[in-house]
N, C-alpha and C positions, 0 to 999 in steps of 0.2 A: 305400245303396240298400236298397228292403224284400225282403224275403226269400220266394218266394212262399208261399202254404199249401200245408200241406204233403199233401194229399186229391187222389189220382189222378183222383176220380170226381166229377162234377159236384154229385150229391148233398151231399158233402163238403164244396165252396166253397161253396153257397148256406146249408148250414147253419151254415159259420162265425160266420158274422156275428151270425145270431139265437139263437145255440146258449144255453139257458135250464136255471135250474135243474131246472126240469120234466124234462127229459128224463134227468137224472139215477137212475139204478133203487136206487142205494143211499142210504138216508134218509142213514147216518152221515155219506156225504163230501159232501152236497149244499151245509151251512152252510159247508166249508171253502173250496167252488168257489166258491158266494155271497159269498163275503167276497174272495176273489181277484176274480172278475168285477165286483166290485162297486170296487175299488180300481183296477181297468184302465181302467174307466168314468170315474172320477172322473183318472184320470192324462191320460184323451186328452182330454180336456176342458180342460186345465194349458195357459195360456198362455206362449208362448216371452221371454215378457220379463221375467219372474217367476224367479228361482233354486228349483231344486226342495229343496221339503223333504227329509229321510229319512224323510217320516212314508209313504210311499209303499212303499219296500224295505222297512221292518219289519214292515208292513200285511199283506204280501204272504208275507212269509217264516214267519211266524207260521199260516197255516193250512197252507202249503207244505210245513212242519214235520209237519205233522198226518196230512196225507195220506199223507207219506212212512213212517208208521209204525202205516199200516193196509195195506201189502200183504199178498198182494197185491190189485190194484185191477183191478175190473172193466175191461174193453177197453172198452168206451163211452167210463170216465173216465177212461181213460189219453186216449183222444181229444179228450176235453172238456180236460184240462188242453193238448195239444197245440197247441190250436186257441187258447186265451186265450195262451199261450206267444206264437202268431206275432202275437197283438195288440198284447201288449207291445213285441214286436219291432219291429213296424213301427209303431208310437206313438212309439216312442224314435227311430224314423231322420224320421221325422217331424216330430220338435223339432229333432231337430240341424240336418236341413234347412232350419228355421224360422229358427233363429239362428244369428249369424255369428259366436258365442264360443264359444272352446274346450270341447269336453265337460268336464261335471265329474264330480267323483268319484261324486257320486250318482247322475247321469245313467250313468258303467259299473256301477255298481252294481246298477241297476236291469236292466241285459242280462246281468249275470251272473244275475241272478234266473232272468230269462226262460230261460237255458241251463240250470238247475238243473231249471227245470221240466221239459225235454225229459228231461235228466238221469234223472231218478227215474221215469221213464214210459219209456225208449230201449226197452223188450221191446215199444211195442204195435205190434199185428197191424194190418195193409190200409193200411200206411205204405210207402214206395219205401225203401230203405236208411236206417231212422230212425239207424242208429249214427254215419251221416257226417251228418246232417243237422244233430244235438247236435251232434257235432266240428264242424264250421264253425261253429255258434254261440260255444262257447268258445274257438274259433281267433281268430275276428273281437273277441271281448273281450277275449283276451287283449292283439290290439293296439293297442285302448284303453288297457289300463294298461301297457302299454310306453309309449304314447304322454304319459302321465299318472307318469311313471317310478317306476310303484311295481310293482317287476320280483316279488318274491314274489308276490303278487297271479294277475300276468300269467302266470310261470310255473307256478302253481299251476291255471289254466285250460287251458295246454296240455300239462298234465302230464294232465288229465281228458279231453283231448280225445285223446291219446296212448291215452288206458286203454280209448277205445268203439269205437278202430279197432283195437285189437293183434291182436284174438282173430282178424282178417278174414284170410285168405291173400290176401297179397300176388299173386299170380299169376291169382287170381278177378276183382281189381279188373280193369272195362273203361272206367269212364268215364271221360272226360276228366278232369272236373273235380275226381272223388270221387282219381284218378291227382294230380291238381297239388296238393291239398288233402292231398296223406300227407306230399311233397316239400315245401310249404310252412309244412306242421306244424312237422317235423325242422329247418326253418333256423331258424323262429320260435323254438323254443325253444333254439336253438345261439345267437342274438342273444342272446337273456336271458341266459342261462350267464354270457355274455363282459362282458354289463354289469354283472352281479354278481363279476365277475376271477375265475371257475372256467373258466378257459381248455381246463382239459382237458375237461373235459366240454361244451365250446363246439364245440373239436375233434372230437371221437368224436363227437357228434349232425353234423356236418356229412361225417364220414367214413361213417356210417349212410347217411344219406343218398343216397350212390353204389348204392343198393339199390331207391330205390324213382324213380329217373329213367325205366326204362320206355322206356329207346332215341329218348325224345323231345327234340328240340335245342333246344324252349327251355325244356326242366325241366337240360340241360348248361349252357345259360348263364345262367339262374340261379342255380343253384350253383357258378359258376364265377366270377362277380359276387361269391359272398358269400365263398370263400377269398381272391380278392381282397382285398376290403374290409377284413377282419383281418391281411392283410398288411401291408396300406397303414398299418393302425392301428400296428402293430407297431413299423414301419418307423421309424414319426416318434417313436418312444422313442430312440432315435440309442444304442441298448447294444450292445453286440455280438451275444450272445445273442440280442437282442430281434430283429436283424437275420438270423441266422440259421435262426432259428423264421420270421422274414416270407419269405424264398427259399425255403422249402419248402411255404410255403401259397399261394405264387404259381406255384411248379414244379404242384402239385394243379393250380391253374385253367388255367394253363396245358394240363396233362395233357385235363382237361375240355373246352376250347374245341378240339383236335385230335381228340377221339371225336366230340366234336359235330358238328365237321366231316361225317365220318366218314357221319354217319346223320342230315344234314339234308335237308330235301324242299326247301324253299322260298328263292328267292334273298333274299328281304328277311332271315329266319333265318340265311340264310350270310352277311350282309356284316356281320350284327349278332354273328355267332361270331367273324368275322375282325376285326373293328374291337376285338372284347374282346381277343382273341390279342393285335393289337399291342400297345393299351393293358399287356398284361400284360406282355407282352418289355422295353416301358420302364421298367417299376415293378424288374424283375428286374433292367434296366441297371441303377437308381438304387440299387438294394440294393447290388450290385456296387462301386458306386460310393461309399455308405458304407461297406463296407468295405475298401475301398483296393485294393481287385479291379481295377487300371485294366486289365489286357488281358482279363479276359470282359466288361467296360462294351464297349472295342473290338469287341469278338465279337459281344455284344447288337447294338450297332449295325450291325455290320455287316449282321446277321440279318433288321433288320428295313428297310434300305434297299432288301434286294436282293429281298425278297419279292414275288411277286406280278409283274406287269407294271411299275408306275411305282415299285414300293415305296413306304415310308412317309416320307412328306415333315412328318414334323410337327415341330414348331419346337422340343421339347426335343433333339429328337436332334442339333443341332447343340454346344446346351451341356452334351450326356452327352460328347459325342467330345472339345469340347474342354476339361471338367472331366479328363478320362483320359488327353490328351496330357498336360494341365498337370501333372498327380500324376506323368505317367513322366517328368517335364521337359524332355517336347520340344517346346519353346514355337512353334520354325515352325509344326508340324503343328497346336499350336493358334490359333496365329495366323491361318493359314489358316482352319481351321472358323471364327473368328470373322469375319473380312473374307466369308466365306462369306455369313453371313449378313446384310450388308449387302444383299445383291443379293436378297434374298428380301423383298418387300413385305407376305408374310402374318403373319411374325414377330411376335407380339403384343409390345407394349411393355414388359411386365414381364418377358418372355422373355430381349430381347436385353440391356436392363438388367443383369439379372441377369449373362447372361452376360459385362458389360463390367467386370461391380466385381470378377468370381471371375476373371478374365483379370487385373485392375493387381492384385489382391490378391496374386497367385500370381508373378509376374513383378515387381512393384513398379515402382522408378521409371525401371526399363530400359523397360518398358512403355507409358510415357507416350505416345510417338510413335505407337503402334500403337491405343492406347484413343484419341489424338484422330482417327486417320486414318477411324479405325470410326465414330466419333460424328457426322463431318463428312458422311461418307457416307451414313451412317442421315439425318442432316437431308435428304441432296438428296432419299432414294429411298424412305423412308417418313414416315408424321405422329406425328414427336414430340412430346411433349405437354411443356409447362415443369418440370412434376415431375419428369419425369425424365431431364430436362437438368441438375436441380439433382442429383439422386441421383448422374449422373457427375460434375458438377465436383465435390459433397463428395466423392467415393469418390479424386478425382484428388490434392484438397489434401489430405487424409487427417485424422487427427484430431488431429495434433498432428506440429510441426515435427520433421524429421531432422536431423541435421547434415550435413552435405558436400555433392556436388555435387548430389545428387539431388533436394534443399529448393530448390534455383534449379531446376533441371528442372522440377519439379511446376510450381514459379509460374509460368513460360513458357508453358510449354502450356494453363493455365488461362488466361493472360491471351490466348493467342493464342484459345483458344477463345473468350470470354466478350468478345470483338473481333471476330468471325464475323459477319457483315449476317446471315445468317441466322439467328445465334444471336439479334439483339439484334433481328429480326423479329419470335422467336419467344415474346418476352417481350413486346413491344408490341400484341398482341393483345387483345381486348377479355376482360374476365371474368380477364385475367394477372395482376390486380394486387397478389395474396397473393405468388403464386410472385416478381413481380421485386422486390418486397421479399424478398423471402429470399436470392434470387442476389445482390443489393445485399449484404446482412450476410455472405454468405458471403466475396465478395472483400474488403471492406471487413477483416473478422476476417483473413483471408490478410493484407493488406496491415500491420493491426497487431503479425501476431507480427514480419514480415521487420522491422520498424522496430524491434521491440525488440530485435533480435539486428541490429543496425545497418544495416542491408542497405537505404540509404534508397533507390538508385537503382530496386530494384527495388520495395520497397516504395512510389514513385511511381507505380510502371506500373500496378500493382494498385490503389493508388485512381484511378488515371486510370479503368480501365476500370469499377472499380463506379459510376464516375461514369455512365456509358452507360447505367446500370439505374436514371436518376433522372430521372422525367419534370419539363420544362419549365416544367410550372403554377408558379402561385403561390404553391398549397400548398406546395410542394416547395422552395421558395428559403432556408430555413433549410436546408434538406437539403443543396442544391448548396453552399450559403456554406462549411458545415460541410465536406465533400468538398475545397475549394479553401485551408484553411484548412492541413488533416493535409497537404495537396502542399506550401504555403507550411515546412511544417514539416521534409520532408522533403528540400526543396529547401535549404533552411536547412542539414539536419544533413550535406549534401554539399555544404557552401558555394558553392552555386550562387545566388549571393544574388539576380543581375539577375533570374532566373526564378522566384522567392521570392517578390519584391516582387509579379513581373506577378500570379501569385495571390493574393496575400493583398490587391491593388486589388483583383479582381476579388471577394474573398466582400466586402468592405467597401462594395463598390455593391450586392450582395444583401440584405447583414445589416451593418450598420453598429454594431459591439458594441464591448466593451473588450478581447474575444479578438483581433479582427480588429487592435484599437489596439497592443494590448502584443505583436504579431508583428509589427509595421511598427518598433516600435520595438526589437526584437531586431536587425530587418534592420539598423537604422542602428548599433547599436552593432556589429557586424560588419564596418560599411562604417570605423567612426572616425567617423562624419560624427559629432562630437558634437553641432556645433548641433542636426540636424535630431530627434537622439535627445530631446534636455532635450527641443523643441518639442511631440515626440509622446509622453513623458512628460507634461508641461503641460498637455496636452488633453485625456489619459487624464480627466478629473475630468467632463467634460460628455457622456462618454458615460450614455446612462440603465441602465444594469447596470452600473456602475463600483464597485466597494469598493473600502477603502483597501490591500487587500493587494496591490494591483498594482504600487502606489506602491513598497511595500515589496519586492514583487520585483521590481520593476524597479532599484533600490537593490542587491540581491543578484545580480542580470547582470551591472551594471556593476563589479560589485567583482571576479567574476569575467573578465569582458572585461580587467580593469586601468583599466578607462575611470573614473578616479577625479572627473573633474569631474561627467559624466553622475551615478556612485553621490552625492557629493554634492547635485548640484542635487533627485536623488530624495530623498533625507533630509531635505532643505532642506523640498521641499516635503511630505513625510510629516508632518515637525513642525507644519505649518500645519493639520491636524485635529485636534490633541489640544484647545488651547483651546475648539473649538467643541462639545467633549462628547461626541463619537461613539468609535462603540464600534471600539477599536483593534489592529493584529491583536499586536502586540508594545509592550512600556511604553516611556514615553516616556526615562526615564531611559538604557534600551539603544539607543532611536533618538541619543541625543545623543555616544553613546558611541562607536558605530561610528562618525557623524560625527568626533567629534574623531581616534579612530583613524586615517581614512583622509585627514585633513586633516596629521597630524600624520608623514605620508609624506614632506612636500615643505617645507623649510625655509620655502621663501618664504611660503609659506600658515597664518606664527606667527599674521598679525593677525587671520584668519580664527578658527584658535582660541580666541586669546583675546575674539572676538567672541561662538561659540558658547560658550565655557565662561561666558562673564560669563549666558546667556543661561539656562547652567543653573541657576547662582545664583540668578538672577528667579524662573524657573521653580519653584522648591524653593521661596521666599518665598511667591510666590503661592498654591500649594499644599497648605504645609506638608512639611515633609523626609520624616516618615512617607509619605505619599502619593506623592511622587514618588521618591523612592530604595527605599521599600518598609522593610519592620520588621526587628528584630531583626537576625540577622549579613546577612541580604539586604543590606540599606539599609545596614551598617555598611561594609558592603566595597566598593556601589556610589560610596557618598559620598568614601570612604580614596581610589580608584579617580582621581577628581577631583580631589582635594588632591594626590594624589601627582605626579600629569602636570602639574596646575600648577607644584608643585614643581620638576620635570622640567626644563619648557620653561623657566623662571626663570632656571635654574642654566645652561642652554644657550645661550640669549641672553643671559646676563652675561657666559658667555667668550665670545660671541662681538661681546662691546661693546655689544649693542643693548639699551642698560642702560633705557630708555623703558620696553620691550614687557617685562623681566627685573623690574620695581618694580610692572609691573600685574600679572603673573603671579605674584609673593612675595603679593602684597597680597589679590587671590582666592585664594589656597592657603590663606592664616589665615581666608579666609571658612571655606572649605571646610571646614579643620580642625576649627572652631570649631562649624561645625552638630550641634544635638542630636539623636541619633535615638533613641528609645523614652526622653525624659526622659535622655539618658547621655550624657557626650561625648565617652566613648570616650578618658580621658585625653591627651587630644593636645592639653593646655595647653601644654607644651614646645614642640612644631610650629607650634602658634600664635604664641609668643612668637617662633622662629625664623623665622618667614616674614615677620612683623611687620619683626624687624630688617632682612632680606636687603634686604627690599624698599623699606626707607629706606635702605637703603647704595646699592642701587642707583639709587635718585634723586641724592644727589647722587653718586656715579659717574658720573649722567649730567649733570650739571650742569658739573662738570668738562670729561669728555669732548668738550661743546659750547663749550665754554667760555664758557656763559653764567652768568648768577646768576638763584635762585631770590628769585623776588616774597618778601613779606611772608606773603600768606595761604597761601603755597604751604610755607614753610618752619614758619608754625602748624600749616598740617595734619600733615604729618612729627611733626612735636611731638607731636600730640597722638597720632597711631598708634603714635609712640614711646609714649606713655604706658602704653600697653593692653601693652604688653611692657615695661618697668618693673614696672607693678603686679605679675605675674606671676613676674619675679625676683626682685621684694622678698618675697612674698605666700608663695613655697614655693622652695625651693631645688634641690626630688628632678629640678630637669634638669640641676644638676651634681653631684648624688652619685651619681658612678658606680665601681663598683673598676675598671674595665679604664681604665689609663691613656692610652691613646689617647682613649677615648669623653670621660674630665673633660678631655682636651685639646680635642679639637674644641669639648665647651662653655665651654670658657672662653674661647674665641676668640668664642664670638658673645658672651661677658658684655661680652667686649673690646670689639666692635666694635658692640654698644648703646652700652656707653660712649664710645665715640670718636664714635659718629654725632650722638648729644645734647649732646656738647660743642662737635660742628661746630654742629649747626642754633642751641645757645645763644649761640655765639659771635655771631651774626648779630644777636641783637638785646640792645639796649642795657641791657635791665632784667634781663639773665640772669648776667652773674657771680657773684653768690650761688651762684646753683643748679648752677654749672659747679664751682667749687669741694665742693658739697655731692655733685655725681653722681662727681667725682673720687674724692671720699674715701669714699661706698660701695663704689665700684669695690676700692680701697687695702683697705677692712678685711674685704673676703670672699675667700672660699679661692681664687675663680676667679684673683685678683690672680699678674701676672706681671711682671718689676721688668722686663723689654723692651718690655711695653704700656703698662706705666706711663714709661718712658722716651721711646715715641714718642708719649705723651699729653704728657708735656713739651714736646720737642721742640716739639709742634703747637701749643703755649699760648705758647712763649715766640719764635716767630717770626708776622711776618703783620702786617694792618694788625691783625687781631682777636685780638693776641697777649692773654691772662692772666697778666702774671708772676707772682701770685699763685696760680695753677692749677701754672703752669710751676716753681715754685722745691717747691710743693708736691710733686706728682708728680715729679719729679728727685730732692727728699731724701728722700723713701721708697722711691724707685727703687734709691739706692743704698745707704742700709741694709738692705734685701731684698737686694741683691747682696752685700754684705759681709758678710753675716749666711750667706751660703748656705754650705754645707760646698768647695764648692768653686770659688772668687765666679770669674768671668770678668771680670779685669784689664783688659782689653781696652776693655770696657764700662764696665768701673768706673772708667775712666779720662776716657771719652768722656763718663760724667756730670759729673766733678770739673770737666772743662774747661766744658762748659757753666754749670755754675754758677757757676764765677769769673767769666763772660767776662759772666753774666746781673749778676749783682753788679757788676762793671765798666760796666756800662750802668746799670743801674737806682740806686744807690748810687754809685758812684765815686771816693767821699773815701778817700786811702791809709790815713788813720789809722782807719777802719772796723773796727771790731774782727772783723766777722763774715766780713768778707773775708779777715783773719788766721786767722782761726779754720776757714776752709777749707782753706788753705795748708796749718795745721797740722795739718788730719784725713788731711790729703794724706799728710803726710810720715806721721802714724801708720799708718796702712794703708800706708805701705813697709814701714815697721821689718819686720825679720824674714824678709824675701820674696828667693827666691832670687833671682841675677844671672837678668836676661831675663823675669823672669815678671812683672814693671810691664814698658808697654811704652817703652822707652828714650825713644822720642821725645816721650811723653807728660812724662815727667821734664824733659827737656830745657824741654817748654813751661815746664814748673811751676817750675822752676829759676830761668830767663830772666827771665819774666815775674815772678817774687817780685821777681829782681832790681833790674829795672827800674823796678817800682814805687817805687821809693827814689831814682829819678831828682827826682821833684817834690820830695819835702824837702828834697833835699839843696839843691835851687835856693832854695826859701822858706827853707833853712837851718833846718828843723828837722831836727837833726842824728841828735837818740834818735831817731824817729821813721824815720828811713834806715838808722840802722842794724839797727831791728826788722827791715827789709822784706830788708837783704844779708846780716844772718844766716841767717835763712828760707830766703833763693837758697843762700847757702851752705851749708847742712844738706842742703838739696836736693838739689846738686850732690854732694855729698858720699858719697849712699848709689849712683852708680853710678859704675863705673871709668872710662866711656868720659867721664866728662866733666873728668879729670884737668885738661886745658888751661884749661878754662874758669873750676876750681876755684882754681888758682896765681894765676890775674889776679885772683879776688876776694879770695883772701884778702890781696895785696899792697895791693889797693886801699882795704882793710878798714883793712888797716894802719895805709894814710896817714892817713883819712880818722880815727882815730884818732889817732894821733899828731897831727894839725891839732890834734885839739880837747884834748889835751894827756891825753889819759885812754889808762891802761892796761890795764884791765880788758877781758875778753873777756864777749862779750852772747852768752849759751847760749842754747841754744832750748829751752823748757821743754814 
């Protein structure tokens, strides 16, 4: 507002306005006013839309300067500057008026000029109180730049405005206004102090102050306003100290608004002293109350209920009383103040709010029954807004799960609230749509922790009811699919399956995904039903969001379920993406593996593996071994991994006869073996040549065991897979040099039984005796040779339609040089060959006078010489004995005579070297006798 001019006399106003250098009496100052009037002129002219220059304040300060240092100044020109002072003044309220943006600093600049001017002229004469006239100028700039928060500045003008009223005796002032203007000083510069944190000096100008109130009641609530306000400031430092210092600036206003009382005239003044009082009594509770004061908080409020006629009903004093129950822990009595304030419809929202979270905070989850009985309340009897329905439920679930009863407490009571028609009213309201997205995410979060800390049943309830907070549209149906999806899941982890399924039908007629898929197929492996699982497995592929990692964990369900068909059939059909070039969540080689793994649980399910394994084999061909087993020891160990289980399953269905499935699994193992990875092959030539063999033994094992016979091309092939283990035995020998004699024994059993298997399949056909004779006699001249392998490679030449006697006589007389050669020959055996060979000579040869059949007899008897009673076995003798005998039967008939008695000498030498055949020995030699004496000869035929 403008300031009026400051000229008692009519003369005075009308010359304002035209006031000229002319009139001027001193030449010196007239340029300095000229230049001021002349810069006032050019400012009121300044349009309001234009930012003011500084060139206006400098213009102006500059002859201001001038003046000020030619006192003293004539009374005229103390008048004359007086009067451009109030032009400026009211130029400047004039622009501010004009525009609706904040003063700037130029624009206070320019009234601090203006007060400057009053300033250095405040002595002139025919003025009303020019000292407070200047003080109100610098009063009013100063709060400008309070306003402008440049507080030096500001307290800098009411420190000058302070300096033009000091000298004034207080007790003189009568005016009103010159009276509110000494009191309004004193606070104004008590405000600055404090904004600047010189507190004490904020303090002592507003304790001054108590000096120039003047017994007026609203210069007391004024001042009673601003202890206040530094209280309050105080208060909200939450120090101790800080609170301390605020109860005693409030005790002050306090003090203030009871004098006021005291000496007010008017009743609008009195309800404005009393309205402060209470306000003050509460701020004094909450002091109280942060300091843990709870019985004077009780006191406060007491004080201020009972005041007056109705007392004070104002809606903190509910949650002072029961913030002070709660501290002394007497939770009825705050229970009560809060149910209290249910029934109170003026309650502001953030009031009771407040007082529902400082109520469950303080009491916890004993409390819950009591914050929902309050909440439900508040819906009937006042207008809760969604925000701060949300601020109880979060304050109810709190921010993070408890353990024990109290975490199902909490949930209950949420759910039963956030299940309230009025609650779920209160969220359906137009404009709600933020907030019931948020109570959605809040129960929904509620319902996730309960699920992670397994608590599914409850964790159902809780997305049931977020479900409530998710409107019907269209939009929304991925929403609810989703909702019915986490039930499906929850229903699941409480093996509630039939109530599983109904949900997860229900999001799959919403949203029809691969989520929806692979939770129907959870249900079924739960159920067993394995059909229906593969089925919804199998389908899994035509949903349109479908990857192959479904496949893959649905493979990894069933393995856990135990549901070993379903994890196969999922493997099965896993394998069926890799060919087509997509990208895979796991190598194919580990998809074949687990297969065979979980195939090779169940005996019956051999032919299965040997299905998949052959399939690996392809697979690696197709590929390349790098690529599919992967490199270096990766690939080396997946590949071994392979060979070995072949190996495995070979060796298991040969003991258990099923020598078919035992000849395909030798026979993929030597693949296996055989594969190169990085260029290497991992020396498992040996393994090769070993699997090679097994697996033509056990062909004809099983040829045998059927007791069929193998084809022509069938007994070629064997042959020639024999061959690739041949080459390998001849080609290096390091898989039977081993020092540990067990390990050369195991190998020389498969040299043995290469050897035995090629003499079988040779025998079969008619162009191979050569070569049977030739794989014999390798066999015979290497270290693996054992004279009981070579004896039942006899045996097996020299019996059969497909006997070799020529294999057979072979193998028998190396057999038993090797055994007679041995340091400690077994007799036994040594004997079992002599017989064989005479009885082979007796067939094949026949003629008695055969020398070579003598010449066994006779290696007979020399391998006796020397040998204790019992260690030839008797009976063996006795044949050898007999049969020499006997042989001498045909001479004797055809009467050749020498010739018989080669053959009963022989028996008799025979008989001669063991005791038990004393009886036997008397009849020959008697017979010997005769048969000598016949022929007239006396001579005894030695055996030489």
């Amino acid at each position: 507002m403008k300031i009026d001019e400051i000229s008692s006399t009519p003369d005075y106003r009308r010359a304002s306005a035209t006031a000229t250098v002319a009139s001027i009496p001193d030449a010196d100052h007239s340029a300095a006013i000229s230049q001021i009037e002349s810069t006032i002129k050019s400012f009121e002219r300044h349009s309001p839309t234009h930012p003011l220059p500084d060139s206006y304040c400098s213009e102006i300060r500059s002859p201001l300067a001038q003046l000020s240092q030619l006192h003293p100044l004539p009374n005229s020109t103390r008048i004359l500057v007086w009067k451009l002072s109030y032009r400026l003044w009211n130029a400047c309220v004039d622009l501010s008026n004009a525009s609706a943006q904040k003063i700037s600093e130029e624009h206070a600049k320019l009234r601090q000029v203006a007060a400057e001017m009053l300033f250095i002229t405040a002595d002139v004469e025919g003025i009303p109180s020019p000292a407070f006239k200047a003080a109100l100028f610098f009063y009013k700039t100063g709060l400008i730049w309070c306003d402008l928060r440049n507080y030096n500045l500001a307290n800098n003008c009411f420190e000058k405005a302070t300096d033009l009223v000091s000298n004034i005796e207080i007790n003189s002032v009568s005016d009103d206004d010159e009276r509110k203007l000494l009191l309004d000083l004193n606070i104004a510069r008590s405000r600055a102090a404090w904004e600047v944190s010189d507190r004490n000096l904020a303090i002592a100008l507003l304790n001054r102050s108590k000096n120039v109130l003047f017994g007026v009641s609203r210069n007391y609530n004024a001042l009673a306003n601003q202890y206040l306000a530094f209280g309050k400031t105080m208060l909200s430092t939450s120090e101790v100290s800080s609170v301390s210092e605020a109860l005693k600036l409030m005790n002050h206003a306090l003090e203030l608004c009871e004098k006021g009382l005291r000496v007010v005239k008017r009743t609008e003044e009195t309800l404005n002293l009393k309205e402060l009082r209470l306000k003050t009594l509460r701020f004094i509770a909450a002091a109280h109350l942060q300091s843990d004061e709870f019985e004077n908080v009780l006191k406060c409020v007491k004080v201020l209920r009972e005041v007056g006629s109705g007392g004070d009903s104002h809606p903190s004093l509910s949650v002072l009383a029961m913030k002070a129950w709660l501290g002394l822990g007497r939770y009825a009595e705050a229970e009560k103040e809060l149910r209290g304030m249910v029934m109170s419809k003026g309650i502001p929202e953030c009031v009771w709010v407040s007082a529902v979270e400082s109520y469950f905070l303080a009491a916890g989850a004993a409390g819950v029954e009591t914050v929902k009985g309050v909440f439900l309340g508040l819906l009937e009897n006042c207008h809760v807004s969604a925000g701060a329905a949300i601020r109880v439920v979060n304050r109810v679930i709190g921010n993070g799960l408890n353990n024990g009863e109290g975490m199902v407490v909490r949930a209950k009571v949420v759910a039963e609230l956030a299940s309230d028609d009025r609650m779920v009213s209160l969220f359906d309201r137009e404009g709600a749509a933020k907030e019931r997205t948020t109570m959605h995410a809040l129960l929904w979060n509620c319902a996730t922790e309960h699920f992670r800390s397994k608590d599914y049943l409850l964790s159902a309830e809780m997305f049931e009811k977020s479900m409530l907070y998710v409107p019907h549209g269209i939009e929304n149906r991925n929403l609810r699919a989703k909702g019915y999806r986490v039930l499906c899941l929850c229903y699941l982890g409480h093996l509630q399956l039939d109530r599983a399924e109904e949900y997860i039908n229900e999001a799959e007629k919403l949203e029809p995904n691969i989520a929806s898929s692979f939770l129907k197929f959870k249900i079924f492996l739960q159920k067993n039903d394995h059909s229906n699982a593969i089925a919804q497995m199998q389908a899994m592929p035509s949903c349109l969001d479908f990857t192959t990692d479904f496949i893959s964990l649905s493979a990894h369900e069933a393995v856990a379920c135990r549901s070993f068909p379903v994890a196969v059939a999922s493997l099965c059909q896993l394998l069926n993406f890799y060919s087509s070039g997509k990208s895979m969540p796991v190598n194919e080689v580990v998809v074949f593996r687990t297969l065979v793994t979980i195939l090779s649980q169940d005996p019956a399910d051999d032919t299965n593996v040997l299905k998949h394994m052959k399939r690996v084999h392809d697979r690696q061909s197709e590929v390349g071994p790098d690529l599919f087993f992967g490199k270096s020891e990766v690939g080396i160990r997946e590949k071994n991994w392979f060979a070995a289980n072949a190996w495995n399953f070979g060796v298991r269905t040969g003991k258990e006869k099923n020598y078919d499935l035992s000849a395909e699994f030798f026979r993929l193992a030597s693949e296996f073996y055989g594969v190169v990875i990085d260029g290497e092959t991992d020396g498992n030539d040996v393994m090769v040549c070993k699997s090679i063999v097994l697996a033509v033994s056990a062909v004809i094992a099983g040829e045998k065991h059927r007791k069929s016979t193998l084809v022509e091309t069938e007994v070629r092939e064997a042959i020639e897979l024999l061959g690739r283990a041949g080459k390998i035995l001849t080609s290096s020998s390091s898989g039977i040099r081993k020092t540990d004699d067990q390990v050369a024994d195991i190998e020389s059993n498969f040299f043995f039984i290469y050897t035995w298997s090629a003499f079988d399949l040779y025998s079969r056909l008619s162009d191979m005796n050569a070569q049977q004779l030739v794989l014999v006699k390798n066999f015979a001249s290497s270290k693996s040779c054992n004279p009981k392998h070579l004896l039942q490679i006899g045996l097996e030449a020299s019996q059969g339609p497909r006997s070799n006697p020529e294999v057979a006589m072979f193998a028998l007389n190396t057999s038993l040089s090797t055994l007679v050669a041995s340091p400690c020959p077994d007799y036994q055996t040594v004997a079992l060959v002599i017989r064989k060979l005479i009885s082979m000579g007796s067939i094949h040869k026949g003629d008695p006078d055969d020398e070579s059949m003598i010449e066994m007899y006779k290696k007979a008897y020399r391998i006796m010489v020397g040998l204790r009673e019992g260690e030839y076995p008797i009976e063996e003798a006795k044949w050898l004995a007999t049969t020499a005998w006997n042989r001498a039967a045909l001479p004797v008939k055809l009467g050749q005579i020498e010739l018989a008695k080669k053959w009963m000498n022989i028996g008799l030498e025979l008989a001669m070297k063991f005791p038990g055949m004393r009886t036997y020995r008397s009849c020959m030699e008697e017979y010997l006798a005769g048969l000598e004496k016949l022929n007239g000869e006396g001579r005894n035929v030695a055996v030489s």
